[in-house]
C-alpha positions as CSV (number, residue, x, y, z in Angstrom):
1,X,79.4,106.6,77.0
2,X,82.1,106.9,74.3
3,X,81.5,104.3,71.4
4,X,85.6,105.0,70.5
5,X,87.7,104.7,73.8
6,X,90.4,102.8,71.9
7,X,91.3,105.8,69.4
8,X,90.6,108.1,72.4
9,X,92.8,106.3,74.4
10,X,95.6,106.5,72.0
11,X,94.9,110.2,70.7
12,X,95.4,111.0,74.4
13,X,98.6,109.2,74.9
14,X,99.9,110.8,71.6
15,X,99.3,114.2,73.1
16,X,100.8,113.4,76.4
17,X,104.1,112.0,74.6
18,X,106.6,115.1,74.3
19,X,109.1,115.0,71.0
20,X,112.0,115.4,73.6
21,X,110.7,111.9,75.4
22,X,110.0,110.6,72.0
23,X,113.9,111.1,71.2
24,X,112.4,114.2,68.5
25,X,113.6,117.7,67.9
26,X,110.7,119.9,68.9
27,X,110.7,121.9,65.8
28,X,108.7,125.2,65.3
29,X,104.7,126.0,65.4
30,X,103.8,123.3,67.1
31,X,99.8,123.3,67.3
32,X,100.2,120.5,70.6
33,X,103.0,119.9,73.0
34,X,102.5,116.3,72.5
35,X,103.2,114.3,69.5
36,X,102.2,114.9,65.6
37,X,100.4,111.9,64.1
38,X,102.8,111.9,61.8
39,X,105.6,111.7,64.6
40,X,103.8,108.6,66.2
41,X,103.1,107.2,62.8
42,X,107.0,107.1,62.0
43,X,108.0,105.6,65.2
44,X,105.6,102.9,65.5
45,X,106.3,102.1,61.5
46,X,102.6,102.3,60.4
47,X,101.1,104.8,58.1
48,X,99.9,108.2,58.9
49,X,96.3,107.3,57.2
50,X,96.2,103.7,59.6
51,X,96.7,105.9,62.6
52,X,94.0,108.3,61.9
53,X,91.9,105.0,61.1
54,X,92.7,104.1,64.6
55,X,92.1,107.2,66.7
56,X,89.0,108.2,64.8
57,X,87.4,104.7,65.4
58,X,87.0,103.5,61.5
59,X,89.6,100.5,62.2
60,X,89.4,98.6,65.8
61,X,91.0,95.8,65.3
62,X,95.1,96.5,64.7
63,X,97.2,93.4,65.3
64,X,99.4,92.8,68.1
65,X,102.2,93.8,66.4
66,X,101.0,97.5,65.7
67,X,99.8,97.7,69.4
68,X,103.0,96.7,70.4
69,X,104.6,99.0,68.1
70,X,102.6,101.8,69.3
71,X,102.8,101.0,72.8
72,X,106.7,101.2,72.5
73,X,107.0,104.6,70.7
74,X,104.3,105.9,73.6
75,X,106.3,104.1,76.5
76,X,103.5,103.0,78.1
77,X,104.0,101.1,81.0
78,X,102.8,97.3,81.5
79,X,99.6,98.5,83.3
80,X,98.6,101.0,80.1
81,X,99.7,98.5,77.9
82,X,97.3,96.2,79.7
83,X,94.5,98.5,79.2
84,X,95.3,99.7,75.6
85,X,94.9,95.9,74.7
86,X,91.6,95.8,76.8
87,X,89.9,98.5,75.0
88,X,91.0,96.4,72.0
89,X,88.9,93.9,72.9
90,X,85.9,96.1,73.5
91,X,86.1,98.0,70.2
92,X,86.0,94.5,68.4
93,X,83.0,93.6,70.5
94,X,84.6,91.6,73.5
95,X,86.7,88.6,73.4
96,X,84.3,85.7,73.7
97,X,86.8,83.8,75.9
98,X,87.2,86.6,78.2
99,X,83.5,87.7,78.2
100,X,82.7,83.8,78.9
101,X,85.1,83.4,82.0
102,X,83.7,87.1,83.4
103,X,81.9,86.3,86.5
104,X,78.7,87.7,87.5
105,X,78.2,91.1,89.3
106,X,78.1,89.3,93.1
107,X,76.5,90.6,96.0
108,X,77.2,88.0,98.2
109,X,80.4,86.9,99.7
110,X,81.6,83.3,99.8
111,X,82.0,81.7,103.3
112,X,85.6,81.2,102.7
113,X,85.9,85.6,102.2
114,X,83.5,86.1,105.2
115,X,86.2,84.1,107.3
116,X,88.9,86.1,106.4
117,X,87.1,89.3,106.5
118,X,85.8,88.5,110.5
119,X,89.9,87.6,111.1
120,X,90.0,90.9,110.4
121,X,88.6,92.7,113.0
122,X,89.3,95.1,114.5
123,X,89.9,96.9,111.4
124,X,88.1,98.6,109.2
125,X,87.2,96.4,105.9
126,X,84.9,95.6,103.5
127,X,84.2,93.8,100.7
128,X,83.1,95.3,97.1
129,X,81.8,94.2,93.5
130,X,83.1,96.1,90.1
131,X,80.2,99.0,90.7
132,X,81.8,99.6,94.7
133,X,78.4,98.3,96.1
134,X,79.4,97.1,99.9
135,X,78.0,93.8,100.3
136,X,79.9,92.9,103.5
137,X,81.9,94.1,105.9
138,X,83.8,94.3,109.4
139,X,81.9,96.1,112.1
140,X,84.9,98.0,112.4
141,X,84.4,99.5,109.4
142,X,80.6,100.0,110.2
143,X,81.9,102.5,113.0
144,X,84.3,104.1,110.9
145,X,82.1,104.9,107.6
146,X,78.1,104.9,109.7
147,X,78.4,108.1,111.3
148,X,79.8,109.5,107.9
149,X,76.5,108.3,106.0
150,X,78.1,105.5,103.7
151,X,75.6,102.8,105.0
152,X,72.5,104.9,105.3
153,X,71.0,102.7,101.9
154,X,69.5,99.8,102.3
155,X,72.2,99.2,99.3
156,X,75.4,101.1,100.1
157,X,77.2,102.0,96.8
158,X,80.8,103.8,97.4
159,X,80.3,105.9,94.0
160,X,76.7,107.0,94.2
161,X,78.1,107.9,98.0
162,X,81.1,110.0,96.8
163,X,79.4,111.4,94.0
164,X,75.7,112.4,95.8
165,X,76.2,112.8,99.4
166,X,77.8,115.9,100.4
167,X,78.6,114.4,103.7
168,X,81.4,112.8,101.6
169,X,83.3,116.2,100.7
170,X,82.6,117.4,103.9
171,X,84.1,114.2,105.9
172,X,87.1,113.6,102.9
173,X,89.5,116.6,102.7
174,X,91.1,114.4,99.6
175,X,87.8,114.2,98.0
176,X,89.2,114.9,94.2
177,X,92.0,112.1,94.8
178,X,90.1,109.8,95.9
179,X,87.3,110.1,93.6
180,X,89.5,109.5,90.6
181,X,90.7,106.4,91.6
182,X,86.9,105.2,92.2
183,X,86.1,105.8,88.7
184,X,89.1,104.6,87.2
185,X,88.6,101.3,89.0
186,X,84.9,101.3,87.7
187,X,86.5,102.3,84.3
188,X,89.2,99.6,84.3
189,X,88.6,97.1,87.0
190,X,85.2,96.1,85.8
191,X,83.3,94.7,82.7
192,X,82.4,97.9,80.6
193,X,79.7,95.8,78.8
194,X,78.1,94.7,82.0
195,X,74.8,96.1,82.2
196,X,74.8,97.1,86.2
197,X,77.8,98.9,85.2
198,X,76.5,100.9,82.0
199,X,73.7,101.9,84.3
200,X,75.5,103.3,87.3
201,X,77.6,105.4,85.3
202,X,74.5,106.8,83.3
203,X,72.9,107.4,86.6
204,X,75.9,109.5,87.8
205,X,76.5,111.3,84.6
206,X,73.2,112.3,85.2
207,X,72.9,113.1,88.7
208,X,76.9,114.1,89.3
209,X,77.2,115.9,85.7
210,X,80.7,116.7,84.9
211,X,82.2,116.0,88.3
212,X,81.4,112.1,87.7
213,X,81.7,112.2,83.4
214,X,84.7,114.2,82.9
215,X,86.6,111.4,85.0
216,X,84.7,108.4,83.4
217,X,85.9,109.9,80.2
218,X,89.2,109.5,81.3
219,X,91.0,106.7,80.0
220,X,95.0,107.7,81.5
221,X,94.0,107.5,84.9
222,X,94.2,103.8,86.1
223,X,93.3,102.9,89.6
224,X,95.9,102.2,92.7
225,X,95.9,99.0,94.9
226,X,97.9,101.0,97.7
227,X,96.9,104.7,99.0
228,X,96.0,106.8,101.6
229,X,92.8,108.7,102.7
230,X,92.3,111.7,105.3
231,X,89.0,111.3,107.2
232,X,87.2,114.4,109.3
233,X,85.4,112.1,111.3
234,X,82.6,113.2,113.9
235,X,83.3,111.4,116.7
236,X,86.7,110.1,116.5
237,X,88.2,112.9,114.9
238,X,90.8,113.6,112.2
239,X,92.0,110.3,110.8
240,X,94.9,109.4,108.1
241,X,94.5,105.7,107.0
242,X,96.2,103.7,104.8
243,X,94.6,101.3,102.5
244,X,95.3,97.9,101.2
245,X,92.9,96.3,97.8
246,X,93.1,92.6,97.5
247,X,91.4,91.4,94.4
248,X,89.2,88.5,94.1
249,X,88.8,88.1,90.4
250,X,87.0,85.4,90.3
251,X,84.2,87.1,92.2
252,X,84.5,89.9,90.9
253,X,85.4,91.9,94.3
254,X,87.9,93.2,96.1
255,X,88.4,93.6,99.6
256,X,89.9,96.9,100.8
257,X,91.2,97.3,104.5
258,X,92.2,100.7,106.1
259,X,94.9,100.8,108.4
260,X,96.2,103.2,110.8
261,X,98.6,105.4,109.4
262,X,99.5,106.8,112.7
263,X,100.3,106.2,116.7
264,X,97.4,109.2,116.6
265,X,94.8,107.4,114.2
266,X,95.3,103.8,116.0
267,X,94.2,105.1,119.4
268,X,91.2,107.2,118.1
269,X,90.3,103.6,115.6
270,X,91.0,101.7,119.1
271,X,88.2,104.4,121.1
272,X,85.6,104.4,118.3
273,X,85.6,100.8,118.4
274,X,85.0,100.4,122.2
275,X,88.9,98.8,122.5
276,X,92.1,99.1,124.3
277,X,94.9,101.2,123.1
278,X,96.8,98.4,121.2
279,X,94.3,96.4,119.4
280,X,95.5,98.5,115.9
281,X,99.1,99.6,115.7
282,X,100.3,102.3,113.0
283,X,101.5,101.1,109.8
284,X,104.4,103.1,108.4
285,X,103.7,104.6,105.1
286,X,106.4,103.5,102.5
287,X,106.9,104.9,98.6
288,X,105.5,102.8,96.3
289,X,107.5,101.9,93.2
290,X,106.3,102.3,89.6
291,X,106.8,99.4,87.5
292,X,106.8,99.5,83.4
């Protein structure tokens, strides 16, 4: 794992600021497309030596003022400013309020979640801790996700699934997409420091190589709580679904429902699970807006 994420973090935010969206003339023989220490230096009014202090890990601890500083010369939106201030935290060793209030990796679900996960049905939901285990979920989902081999462990894991299983490339036409946004949830939705999570992503670096690594490594990509997903499923079909991530922070879970994105999609959900046509309806698919 990389012992500097906060200067890599900002070294790759530097290069993927342009002078022309930094308000710079581009200039001549330019070695990067992105920005010139010295460029980011000036705008965030710190010294060229501090920044190199910062991206080459010999100073993790800058003030709020600098990160404020640098996050407004990078434009980084809330979210990215959110994280840049989170790797902060790690480099200096955790913030011992924040580490206290962490809760436990979970593998149960209170009664209260369990409730609102059976209202559910009959749609496809589950409920997941920070490393994607799947500690509970509708039997709707079990007859979306059984015949595509995500339940086969005694311990489902949605990573080591994705990552190991090459029923998942062959069932997920957006395999690449949604990958990503697994890891960058494992990346920025959980604990980096806790010890199930350090060991999962070893495993997968090991057994996944580069596939799984090069997109741990990544620290721009940060996770969505809305998407989509296209499913080649064996007996019901194509599928396009929608899905929905409520978080439960103080578990340390989330629960992610899928939802029909189509008329089509609803009635083959509605066969698979034994039901009349009707018992899902299509949700229309609406732009989601940036913010930051």
């Amino acid at each position: 794992m990389n012992d500097n994420e906060l200067g890599t973090y900002l070294r790759t935010w530097r290069e993927a600021v342009t002078p022309a969206e930094a308000g710079l003339p581009a200039g001549h023989r330019r070695r990067t497309p992105g920005l010139r220490r010295a460029e980011l230096a000036m705008l965030a009014g710190i010294s060229v030596e501090y920044l190199t202090r910062l991206e080459q890990g010999r100073d993790r601890n800058p003030s709020a003022q600098v990160l404020g500083a640098l996050a407004d010369a990078l434009h980084l939106s809330l979210k990215d400013r959110m994280v840049l201030r989170r790797l902060t935290r790690e480099a200096d060793g955790g913030d011992p309020v924040l580490c206290a209030a962490a809760p436990p990796l979970g593998r149960t679900v209170r009664p209260t979640v369990r409730a609102v996960l059976d209202s559910l049905e009959p749609a496809p939901a589950a409920v997941l801790n920070w490393i994607g285990d799947v500690i509970a979920h509708t039997a709707g989902y079990a007859r979306l996700v059984g015949p595509l081999g995500l339940l086969d462990d005694e311990r489902p894991n949605l990573l080591r699934y994705f990552f190991t299983d090459e029923r998942a490339r062959e069932t997920h036409p957006d395999w690449d997409r949604v990958a990503d946004d697994l890891v960058a949830r494992l990346r920025h939705g959980a604990p980096l420091r806790e010890p199930a999570v350090t060991e999962l992503a070893d495993e997968l670096t090991v057994t996944a190589g580069a596939e799984f690594a090069d997109r741990f490594a990544d620290l721009a990509t940060t996770p969505r709580t809305v998407g989509s997903q296209e499913i080649r499923h064996p007996q019901a079909g194509p599928l396009r679904l929608l899905n929905e991530t409520l978080a439960l922070p103080d578990d340390g879970q989330r629960v992610v429902v899928h939802l029909p994105a189509d008329d089509t999609t609803a009635a083959a959900l509605d066969r698979l699970n034994g039901r009349r046509p009707g018992a899902l309806f299509a949700v229309p698919e609406t732009p989601v807006r940036e913010t930051g």
